[in-house]
C-alpha distance (Angstrom), angle and dihedral (degrees) to the residues before:
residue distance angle dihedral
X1 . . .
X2 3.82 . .
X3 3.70 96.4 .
X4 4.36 90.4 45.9
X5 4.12 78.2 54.8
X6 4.46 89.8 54.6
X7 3.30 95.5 -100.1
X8 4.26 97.2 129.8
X9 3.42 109.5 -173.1
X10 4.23 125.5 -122.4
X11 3.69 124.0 -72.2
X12 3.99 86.8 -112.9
X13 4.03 93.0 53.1
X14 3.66 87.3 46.7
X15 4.28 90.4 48.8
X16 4.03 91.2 46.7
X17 3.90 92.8 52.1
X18 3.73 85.0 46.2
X19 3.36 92.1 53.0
X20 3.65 89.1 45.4
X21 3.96 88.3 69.6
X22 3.98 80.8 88.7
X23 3.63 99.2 45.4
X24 3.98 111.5 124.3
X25 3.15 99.5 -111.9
X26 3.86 128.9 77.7
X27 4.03 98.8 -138.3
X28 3.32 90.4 48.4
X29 3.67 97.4 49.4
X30 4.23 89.6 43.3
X31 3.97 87.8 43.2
X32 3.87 93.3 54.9
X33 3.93 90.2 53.5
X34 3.54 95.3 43.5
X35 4.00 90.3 56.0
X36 3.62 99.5 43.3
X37 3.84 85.1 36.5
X38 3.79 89.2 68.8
X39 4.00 85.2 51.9
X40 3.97 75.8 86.0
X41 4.20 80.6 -160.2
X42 4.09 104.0 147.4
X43 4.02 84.9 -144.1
X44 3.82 95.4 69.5
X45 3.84 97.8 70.8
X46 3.71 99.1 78.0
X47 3.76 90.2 69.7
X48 4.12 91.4 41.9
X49 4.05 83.2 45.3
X50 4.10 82.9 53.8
X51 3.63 92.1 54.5
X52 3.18 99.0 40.0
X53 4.11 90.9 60.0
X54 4.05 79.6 58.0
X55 3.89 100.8 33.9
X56 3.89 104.0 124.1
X57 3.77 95.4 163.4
X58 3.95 112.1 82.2
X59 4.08 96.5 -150.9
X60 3.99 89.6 52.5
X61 4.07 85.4 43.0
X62 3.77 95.2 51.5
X63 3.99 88.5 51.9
X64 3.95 95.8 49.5
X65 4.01 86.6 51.2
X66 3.67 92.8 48.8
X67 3.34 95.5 49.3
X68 3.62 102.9 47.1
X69 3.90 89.0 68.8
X70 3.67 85.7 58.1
X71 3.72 92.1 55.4
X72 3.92 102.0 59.9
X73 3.89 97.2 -139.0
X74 3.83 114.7 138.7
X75 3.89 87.8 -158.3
X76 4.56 81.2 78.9
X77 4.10 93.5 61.8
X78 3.95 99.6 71.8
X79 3.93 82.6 51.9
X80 3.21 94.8 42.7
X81 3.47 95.8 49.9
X82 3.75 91.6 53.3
X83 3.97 97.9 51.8
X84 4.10 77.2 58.7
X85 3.72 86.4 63.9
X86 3.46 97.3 32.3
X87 3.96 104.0 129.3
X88 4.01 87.3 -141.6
X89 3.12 99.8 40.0
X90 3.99 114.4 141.1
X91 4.09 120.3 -136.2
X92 3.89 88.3 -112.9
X93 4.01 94.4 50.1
X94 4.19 84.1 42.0
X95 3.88 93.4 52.4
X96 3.36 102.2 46.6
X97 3.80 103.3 37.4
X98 4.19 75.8 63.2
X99 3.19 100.5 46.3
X100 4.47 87.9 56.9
X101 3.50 74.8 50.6
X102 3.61 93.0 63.7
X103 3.57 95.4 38.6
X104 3.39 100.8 53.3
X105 4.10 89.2 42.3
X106 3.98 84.2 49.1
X107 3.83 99.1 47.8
X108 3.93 93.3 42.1
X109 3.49 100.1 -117.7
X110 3.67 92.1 132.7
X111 4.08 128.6 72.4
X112 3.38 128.4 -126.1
X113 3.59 97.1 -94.3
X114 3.62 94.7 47.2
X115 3.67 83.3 51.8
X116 3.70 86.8 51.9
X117 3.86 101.9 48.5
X118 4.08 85.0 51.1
X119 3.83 89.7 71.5
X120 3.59 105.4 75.3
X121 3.92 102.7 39.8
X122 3.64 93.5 52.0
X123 3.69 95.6 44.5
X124 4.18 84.3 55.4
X125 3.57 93.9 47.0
X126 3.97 95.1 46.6
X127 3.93 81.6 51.9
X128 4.13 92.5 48.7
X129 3.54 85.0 40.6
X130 3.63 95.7 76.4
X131 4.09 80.7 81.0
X132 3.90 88.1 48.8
X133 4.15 126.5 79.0
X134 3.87 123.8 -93.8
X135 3.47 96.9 -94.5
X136 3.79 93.0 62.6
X137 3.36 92.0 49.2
X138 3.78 96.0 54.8
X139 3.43 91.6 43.3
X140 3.83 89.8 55.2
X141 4.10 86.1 50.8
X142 3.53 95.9 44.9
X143 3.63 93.3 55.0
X144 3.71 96.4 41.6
X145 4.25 80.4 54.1
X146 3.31 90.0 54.4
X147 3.99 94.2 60.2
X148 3.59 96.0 68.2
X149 3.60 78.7 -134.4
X150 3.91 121.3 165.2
X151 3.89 87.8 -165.0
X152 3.86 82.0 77.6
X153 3.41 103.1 61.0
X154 3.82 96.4 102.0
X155 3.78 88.4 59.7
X156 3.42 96.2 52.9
X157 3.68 99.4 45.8
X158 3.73 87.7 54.8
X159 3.78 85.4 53.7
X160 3.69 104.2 45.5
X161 3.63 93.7 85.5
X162 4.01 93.1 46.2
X163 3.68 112.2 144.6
X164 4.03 80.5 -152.2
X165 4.02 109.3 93.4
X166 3.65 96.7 -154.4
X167 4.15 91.2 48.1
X168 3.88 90.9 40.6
X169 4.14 86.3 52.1
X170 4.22 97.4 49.7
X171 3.96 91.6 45.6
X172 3.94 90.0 48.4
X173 3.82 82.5 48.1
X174 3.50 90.8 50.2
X175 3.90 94.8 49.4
X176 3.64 93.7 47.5
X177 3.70 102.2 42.6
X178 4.28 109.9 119.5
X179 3.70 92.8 -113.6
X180 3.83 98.8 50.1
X181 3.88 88.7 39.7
X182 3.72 93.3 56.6
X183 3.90 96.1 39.7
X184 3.99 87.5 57.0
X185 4.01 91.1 43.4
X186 3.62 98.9 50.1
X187 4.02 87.6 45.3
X188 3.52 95.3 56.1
X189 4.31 93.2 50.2
């Protein structure tokens, strides 16, 4: 509450919770990212990209994906991109390492050829996510909506006629976002 209200904490609070990301136990290790997570401070994901390379636990996982989106550092999408692939992956970890996907796509904190090398691995995981709940899958749509990306458009067709709301809403997203709409304009001149 305090630090939504500006007051930031010292550098040493913010170095013990960091060094709380190896504490024993798992709510202590997914409470210490959550607070310095809402630091919103780009800088802080190198150490949550550290523990996430160690993460076992999939609760304290989850929370160091979701809150790398939040962050705005491109250095999270290669990681991110690999816990997509990530043979044990669970549907929690999958869904919200694409939805920092999406937010770091939608807020611009990734270039063009980050932007670029996203294509591919979310297109396989929306296919492999046919095996995977809803929430991954929408995930995986929202995220490809929120790269603009033309290279999408097959997904969202397929989706536009979705009986499910929240699938129906991410492909319309992904239709109507500026990049895809100028991409299809300037190929029908």
């Amino acid at each position: 509450e305090q630090i939504s209200e500006g007051n930031l904490p010292a550098d040493a609070v913010i170095a013990a919770l960091v060094k709380r990301y190896a504490d024993e136990l798992p709510e202590v290790r997914k409470l210490a990212v959550e607070i310095v997570g809402a630091l919103n401070e780009p800088k802080h994901a190198t150490a949550m990209l550290d523990r996430l390379a160690l993460e076992k636990n999939n609760g304290v996982r989850e929370t160091v994906l979701r809150v790398l989106g939040k962050l705005r550092n491109p250095d999270a999408v290669d990681p991110l991109l690999a816990e997509l692939a990530r043979p044990d992956a669970s549907d929690a970890c999958v869904s919200a390492a694409a939805d920092s996907l999406g937010v770091l796509a939608e807020r611009g904190a990734v270039s063009a050829d980050q932007l670029a090398a996203m294509i591919e691995p979310l297109k396989l995981s929306f296919v492999q996510a046919r095996q995977r709940s809803r929430a991954v899958r929408i995930a995986l749509l929202g995220a490809m909506a929120a790269t603009g990306s033309a290279d999408f458009k097959p997904e969202f067709e397929a989706h536009l006629a979705h009986e499910d709301s929240e699938l129906l809403l991410r492909a319309i997203r992904g239709v109507a976002a500026p990049a895809f709409a100028r991409r299809v304009c300037s190929a029908s001149r």
